[in-house]
DOMAR-451819 format. One record per residue (C-alpha): x, y, z. Coordinates in steps of 0.2 Angstrom, whole numbers. Layout:
<rs>
@px: X | py: Y | pz: Z $
...
</rs>
This chain:
<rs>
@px: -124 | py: 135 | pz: -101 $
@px: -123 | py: 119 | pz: -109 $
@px: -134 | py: 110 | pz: -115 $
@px: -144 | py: 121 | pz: -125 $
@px: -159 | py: 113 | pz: -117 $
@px: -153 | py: 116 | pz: -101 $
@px: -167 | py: 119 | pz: -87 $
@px: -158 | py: 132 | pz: -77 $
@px: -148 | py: 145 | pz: -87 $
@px: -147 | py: 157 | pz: -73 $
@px: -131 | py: 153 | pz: -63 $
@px: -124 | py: 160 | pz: -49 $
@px: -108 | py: 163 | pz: -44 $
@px: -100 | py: 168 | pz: -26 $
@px: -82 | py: 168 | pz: -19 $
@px: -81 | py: 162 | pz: 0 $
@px: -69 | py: 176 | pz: 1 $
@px: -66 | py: 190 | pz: -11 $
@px: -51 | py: 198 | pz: -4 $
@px: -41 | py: 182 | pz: -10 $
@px: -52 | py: 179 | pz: -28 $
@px: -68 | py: 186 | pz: -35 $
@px: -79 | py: 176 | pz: -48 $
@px: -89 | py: 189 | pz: -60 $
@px: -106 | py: 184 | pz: -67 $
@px: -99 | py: 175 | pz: -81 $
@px: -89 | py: 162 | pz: -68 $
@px: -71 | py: 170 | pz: -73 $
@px: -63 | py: 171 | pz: -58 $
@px: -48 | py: 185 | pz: -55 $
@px: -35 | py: 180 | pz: -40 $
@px: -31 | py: 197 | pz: -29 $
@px: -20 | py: 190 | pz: -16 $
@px: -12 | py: 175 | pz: -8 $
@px: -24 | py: 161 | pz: 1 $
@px: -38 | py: 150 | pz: -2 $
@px: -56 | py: 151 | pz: -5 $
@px: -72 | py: 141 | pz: -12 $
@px: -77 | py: 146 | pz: -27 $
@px: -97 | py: 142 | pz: -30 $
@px: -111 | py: 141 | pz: -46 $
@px: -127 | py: 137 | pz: -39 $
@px: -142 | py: 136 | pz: -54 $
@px: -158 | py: 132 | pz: -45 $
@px: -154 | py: 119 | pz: -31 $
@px: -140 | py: 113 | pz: -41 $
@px: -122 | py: 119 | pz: -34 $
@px: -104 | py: 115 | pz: -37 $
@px: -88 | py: 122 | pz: -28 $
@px: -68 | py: 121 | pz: -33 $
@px: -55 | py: 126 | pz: -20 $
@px: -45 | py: 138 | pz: -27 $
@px: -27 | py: 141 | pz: -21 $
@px: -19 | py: 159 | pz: -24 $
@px: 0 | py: 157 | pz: -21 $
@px: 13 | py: 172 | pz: -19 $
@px: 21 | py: 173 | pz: -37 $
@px: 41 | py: 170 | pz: -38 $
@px: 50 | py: 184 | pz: -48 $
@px: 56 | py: 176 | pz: -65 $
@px: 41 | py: 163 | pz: -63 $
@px: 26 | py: 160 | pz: -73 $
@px: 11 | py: 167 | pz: -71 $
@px: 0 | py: 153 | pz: -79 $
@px: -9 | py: 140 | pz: -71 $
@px: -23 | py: 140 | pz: -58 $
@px: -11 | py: 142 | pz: -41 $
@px: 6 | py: 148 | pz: -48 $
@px: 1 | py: 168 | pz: -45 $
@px: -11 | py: 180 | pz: -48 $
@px: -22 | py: 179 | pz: -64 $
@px: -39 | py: 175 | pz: -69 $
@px: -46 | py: 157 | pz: -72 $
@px: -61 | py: 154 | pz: -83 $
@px: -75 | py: 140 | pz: -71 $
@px: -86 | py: 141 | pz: -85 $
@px: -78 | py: 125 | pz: -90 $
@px: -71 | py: 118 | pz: -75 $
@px: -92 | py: 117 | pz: -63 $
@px: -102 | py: 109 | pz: -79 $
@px: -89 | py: 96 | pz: -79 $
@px: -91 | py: 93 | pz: -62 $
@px: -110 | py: 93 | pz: -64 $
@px: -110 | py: 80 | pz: -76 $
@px: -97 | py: 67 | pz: -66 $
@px: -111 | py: 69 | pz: -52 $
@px: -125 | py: 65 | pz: -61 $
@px: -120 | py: 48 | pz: -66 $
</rs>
């Protein structure tokens, strides 16, 4: 958690629904099938979502980016960025 002063370290995470992506404690979030769902970290009564879209993966394709197929995508990076845009 960044700052190192930070108020709240504790942050939650929770996935609006798990069958499609599951978000461990650490925000890294792990696509198990096609669909989409809202990813959330709440620390104290601070919270943040993303929408995260799982698509079906094409044979030959990639596997990298956030909707292109099943992986894991880190949110440690993605929510504080968003915290800090709301602040302002």
């Amino acid at each position: 958690v960044k700052p190192d002063d930070a108020t709240y370290k504790a942050v939650t995470w929770t996935s609006a629904d798990p069958a499609v992506a599951e978000v461990d404690d650490n925000g890294k979030v792990t696509a198990l099938s096609a669909g989409t769902t809202v990813i959330t970290a709440k620390a104290d009564s601070k919270s943040a979502t993303c929408t995260v879209t799982v698509a079906k993966q094409k044979r030959g394709g990639s596997s990298h980016g956030c909707a292109a197929g099943l992986g894991t995508l880190s949110m440690l990076t993605l929510i504080p960025l968003w915290l800090r845009r709301k602040k302002r």
